[in-house]
C-alpha atoms as one frame of an Amber mdcrd trajectory, in Angstrom:
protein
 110.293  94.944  95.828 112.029  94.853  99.286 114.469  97.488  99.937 117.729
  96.402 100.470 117.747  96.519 104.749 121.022  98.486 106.257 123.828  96.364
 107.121 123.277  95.524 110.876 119.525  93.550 109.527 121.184  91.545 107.220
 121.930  88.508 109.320 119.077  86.100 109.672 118.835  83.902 113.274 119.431
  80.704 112.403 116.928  80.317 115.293 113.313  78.530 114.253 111.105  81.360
 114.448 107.567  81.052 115.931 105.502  83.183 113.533 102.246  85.273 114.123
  99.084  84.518 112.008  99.727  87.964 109.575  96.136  87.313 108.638  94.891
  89.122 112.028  97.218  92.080 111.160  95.713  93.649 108.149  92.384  95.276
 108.945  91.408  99.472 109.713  93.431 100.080 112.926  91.133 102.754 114.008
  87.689 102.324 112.104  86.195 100.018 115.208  86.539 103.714 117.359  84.998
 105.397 114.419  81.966 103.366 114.190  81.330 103.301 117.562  81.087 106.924
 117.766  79.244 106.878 114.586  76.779 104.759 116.844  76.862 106.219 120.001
  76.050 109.551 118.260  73.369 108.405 116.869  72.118 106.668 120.143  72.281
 109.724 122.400  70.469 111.852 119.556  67.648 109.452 119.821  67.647 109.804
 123.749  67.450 113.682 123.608  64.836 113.656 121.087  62.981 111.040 122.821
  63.519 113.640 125.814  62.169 116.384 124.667  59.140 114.833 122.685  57.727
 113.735 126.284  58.450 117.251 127.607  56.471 118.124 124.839  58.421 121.351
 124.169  59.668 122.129 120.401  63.266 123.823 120.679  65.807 123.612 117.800
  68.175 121.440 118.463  71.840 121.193 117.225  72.993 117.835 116.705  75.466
 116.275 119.497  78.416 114.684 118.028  81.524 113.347 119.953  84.681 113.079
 117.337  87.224 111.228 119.049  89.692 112.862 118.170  88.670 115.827 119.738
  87.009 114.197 123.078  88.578 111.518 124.643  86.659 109.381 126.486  86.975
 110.541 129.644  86.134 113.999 128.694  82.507 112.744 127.262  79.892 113.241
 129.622  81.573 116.786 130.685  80.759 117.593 126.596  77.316 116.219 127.000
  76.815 118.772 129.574  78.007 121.692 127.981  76.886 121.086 124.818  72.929
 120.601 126.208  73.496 123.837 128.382  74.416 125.957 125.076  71.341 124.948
 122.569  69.640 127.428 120.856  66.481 127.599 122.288  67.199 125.623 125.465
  65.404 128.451 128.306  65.465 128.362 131.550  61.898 127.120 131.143  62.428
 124.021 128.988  65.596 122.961 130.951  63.541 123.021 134.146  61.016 120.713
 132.248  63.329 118.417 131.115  64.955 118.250 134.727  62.529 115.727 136.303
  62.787 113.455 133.079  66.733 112.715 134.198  65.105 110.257 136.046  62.813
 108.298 133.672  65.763 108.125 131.480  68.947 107.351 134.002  68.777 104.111
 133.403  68.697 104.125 129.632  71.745 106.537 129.671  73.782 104.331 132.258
  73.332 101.062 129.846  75.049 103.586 127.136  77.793 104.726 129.174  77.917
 100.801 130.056  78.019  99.639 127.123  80.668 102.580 125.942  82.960 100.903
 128.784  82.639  97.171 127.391  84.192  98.773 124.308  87.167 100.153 125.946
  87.961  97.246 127.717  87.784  95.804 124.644  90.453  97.400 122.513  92.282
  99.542 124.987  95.129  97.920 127.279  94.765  98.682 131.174  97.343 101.743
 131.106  95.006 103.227 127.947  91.717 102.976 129.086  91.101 105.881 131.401
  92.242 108.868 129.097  91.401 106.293 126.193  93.248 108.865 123.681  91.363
 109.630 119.921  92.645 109.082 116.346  94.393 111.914 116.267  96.177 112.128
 119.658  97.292 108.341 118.443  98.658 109.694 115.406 100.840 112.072 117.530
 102.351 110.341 120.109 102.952 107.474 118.505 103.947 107.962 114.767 105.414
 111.817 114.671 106.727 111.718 117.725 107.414 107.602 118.318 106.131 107.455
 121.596 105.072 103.935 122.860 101.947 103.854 124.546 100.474 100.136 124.684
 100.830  98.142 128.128 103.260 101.248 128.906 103.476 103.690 130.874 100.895
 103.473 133.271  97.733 105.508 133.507  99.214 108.396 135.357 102.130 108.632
 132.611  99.827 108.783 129.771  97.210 111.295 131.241 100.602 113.517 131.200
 101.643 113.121 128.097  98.133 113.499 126.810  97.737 117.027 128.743 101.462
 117.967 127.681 101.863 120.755 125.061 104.020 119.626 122.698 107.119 116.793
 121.711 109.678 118.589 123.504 107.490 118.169 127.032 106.630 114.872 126.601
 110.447 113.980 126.240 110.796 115.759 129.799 107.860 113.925 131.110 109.664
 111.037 130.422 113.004 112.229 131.509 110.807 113.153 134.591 109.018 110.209
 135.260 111.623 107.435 134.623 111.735 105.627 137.579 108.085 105.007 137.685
 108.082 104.158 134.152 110.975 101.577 134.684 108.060  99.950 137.761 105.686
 100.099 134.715 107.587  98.066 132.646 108.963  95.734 135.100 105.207  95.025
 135.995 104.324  94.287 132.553 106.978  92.377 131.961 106.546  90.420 135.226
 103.359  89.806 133.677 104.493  87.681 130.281 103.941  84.137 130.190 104.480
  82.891 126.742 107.245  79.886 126.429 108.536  81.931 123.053 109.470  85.578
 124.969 110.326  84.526 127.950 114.307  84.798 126.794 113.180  88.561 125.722
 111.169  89.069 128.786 114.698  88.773 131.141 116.418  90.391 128.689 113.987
  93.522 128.982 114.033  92.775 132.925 118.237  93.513 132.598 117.575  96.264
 130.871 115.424  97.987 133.599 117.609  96.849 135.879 120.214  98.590 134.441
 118.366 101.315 134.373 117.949 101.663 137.619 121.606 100.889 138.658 122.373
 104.514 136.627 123.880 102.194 133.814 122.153 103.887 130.943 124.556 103.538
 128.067 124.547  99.478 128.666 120.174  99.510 128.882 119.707 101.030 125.909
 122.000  99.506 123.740 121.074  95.787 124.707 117.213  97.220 124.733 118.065
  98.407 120.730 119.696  94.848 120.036 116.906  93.171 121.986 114.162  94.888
 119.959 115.700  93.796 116.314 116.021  89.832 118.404 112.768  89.605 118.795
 111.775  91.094 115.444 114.110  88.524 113.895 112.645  85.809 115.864 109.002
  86.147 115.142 108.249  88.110 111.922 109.844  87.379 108.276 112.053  89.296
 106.207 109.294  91.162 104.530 106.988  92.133 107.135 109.621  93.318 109.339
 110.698  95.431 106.562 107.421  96.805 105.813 106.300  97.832 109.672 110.272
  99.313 110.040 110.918 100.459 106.532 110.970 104.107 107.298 110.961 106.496
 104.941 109.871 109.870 105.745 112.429 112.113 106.011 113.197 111.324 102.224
 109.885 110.581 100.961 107.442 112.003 103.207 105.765 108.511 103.850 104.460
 107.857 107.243 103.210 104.911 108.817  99.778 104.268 108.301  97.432 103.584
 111.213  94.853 102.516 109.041  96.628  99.779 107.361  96.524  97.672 110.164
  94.674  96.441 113.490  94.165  98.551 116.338  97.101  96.249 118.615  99.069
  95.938 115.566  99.034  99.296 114.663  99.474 101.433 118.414 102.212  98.700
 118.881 104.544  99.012 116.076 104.353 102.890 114.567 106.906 103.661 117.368
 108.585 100.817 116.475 108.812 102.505 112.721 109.872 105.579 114.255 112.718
 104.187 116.233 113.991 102.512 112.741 114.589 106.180 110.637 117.056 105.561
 107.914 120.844 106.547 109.660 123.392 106.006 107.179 127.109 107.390 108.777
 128.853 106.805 105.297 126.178 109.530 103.351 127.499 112.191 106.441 124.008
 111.499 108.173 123.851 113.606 111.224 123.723 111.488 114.602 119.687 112.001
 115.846 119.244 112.740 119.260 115.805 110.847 119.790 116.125 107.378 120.098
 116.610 105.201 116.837 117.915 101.762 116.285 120.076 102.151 113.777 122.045
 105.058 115.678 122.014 102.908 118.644 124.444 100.648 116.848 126.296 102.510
 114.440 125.928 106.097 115.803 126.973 105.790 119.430 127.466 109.312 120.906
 126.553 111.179 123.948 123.808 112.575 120.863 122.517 109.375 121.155 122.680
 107.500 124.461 121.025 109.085 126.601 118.693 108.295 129.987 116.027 109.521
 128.104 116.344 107.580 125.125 117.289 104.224 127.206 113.677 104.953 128.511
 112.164 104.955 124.970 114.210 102.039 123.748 113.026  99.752 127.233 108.907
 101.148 126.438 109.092 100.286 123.139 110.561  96.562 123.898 108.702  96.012
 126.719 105.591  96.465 124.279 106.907  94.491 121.858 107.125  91.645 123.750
 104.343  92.360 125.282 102.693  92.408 122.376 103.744  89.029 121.171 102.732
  87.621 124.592  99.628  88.406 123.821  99.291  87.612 120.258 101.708  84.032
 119.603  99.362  80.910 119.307  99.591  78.733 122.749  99.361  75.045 123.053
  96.464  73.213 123.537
């Protein structure tokens, strides 16, 4: 049963709305990471067996393994090294014997880093694919914390918010970083082409304008209205309730990754972040991280804020992005 939506969602567009296939949505969001690794593992096991049986030395050897969560993939081949330098068994003898076979085997290794690379071209967007963050940093950033991270920032943004310790820096980095984050997004959106968003696009373009004029009350509430547009446009009723229908701070239910496509899912768990159940009449208090709802009915200096005028124009500019990418073209 769909739960009754809060009284600004109401209104349907009497616009036509260009729908998505859903059928592309539903699938593990981050099982094609997993099984990778799963592979790769396996793959560079073989290689240092196959490494030390033409050394012909007999150490024991612990098994590598690279969980993404813990080693992004930038951070691999520094693990590779340290984890071959602390083996049991690995002497100063054997290491020198297996020196000269780096080698033999370069080339092998380089098709597995290359081949490592297709796959993050593959499923990460440009801005991702350098610190190409695990499961677990994912889960983070962008459900408990709301964060979008697909299209935008850029590279140099996320490696920040990546190294930063905790929610409360990230919001600073942000704070910090908003001018070059407002080029980010202007660049992306520069960058849409689709017919359908191209009303959104300038829309989102006003918005960083405004942004950059110092006019941050007026960016982030037309980047809050924009956001629930384009929802309206180009998703029904019920799956725009499902992938905003957030209900964690009474139930304890969080968006789940899993439940959907790796775009699908990195796109749209900030987006059911920024929609936390606000009700004014039940006393709620007024958050101070960016939310739709309080956007509209809960304007305060809590609420509007530079800082959450930033999250509101990431989190459209992804959006649209997302629908640039993903909305059927013509033939």
């Amino acid at each position: 049963m769909i739960e009754e939506e809060q009284p600004d969602e109401l209104e349907e567009h009497s616009e036509q709305a260009e729908p998505v296939d859903l059928s592309r949505f539903y699938a593990s969001a981050l099982s094609p990471l997993q099984d990778y690794f799963k592979d790769w593992n396996a793959q560079l096991n073989r290689q240092l067996s196959d490494i030390v049986a033409a050394a012909q030395v007999r150490p024991v050897i612990p098994r590598i393994t690279f969980d993404p969560a813990v080693f992004p993939m930038g951070r691999i081949a520094e693990t590779l090294k340290n984890q071959l330098a602390d083996m049991t068994g690995f002497n100063d003898a054997i290491r020198a014997a297996l020196q000269p076979l780096t080698v033999v085997y370069q080339e092998q290794w380089r098709d597995i880093f290359a081949s490592f690379g297709d796959l993050i071209r593959q499923i990460y967007p440009e801005n991702l694919r350098e610190a190409a963050p695990g499961p677990d940093e994912l889960e983070t950033l962008l459900v408990d914390e709301g964060i979008p991270l697909m299209w935008v920032p850029g590279p140099q943004a996320i490696v920040a918010l990546l190294d930063a310790s905790d929610a409360a820096a990230r919001r600073r980095i942000i704070g910090q970083r908003w001018k070059g984050i407002v080029n980010d997004c202007e660049a992306v959106l520069e960058g849409v082409e689709h017919p359908s968003v191209q009303d959104a696009r300038g829309f989102a373009l006003d918005v960083a304008g405004a942004l950059r004029a110092g006019h941050t009350n007026a960016a982030q509430a037309l980047a809050a209205n924009l956001l629930d547009s384009v929802l309206q446009r180009h998703f029904d009723q019920a799956l725009r309730v499902q992938l905003t229908k957030n209900d964690f701070r009474a139930k304890g239910i969080k968006f789940k990754l899993d439940d959907y496509k790796f775009k699908v899912a990195c796109t749209f768990a900030p987006v059911w972040y920024a929609h936390a159940k606000y009700y004014p009449k039940n006393g709620d208090p007024i958050p101070r991280v960016f939310g739709r709802h309080p956007s509209a009915h809960g304007v305060s200096r809590a609420q509007y804020s530079r800082i959450n005028a930033m999250y509101a124009l990431m989190l459209v500019t992804s959006v649209i992005k997302f629908f640039d990418t993903e909305l059927p073209r013509s033939p």
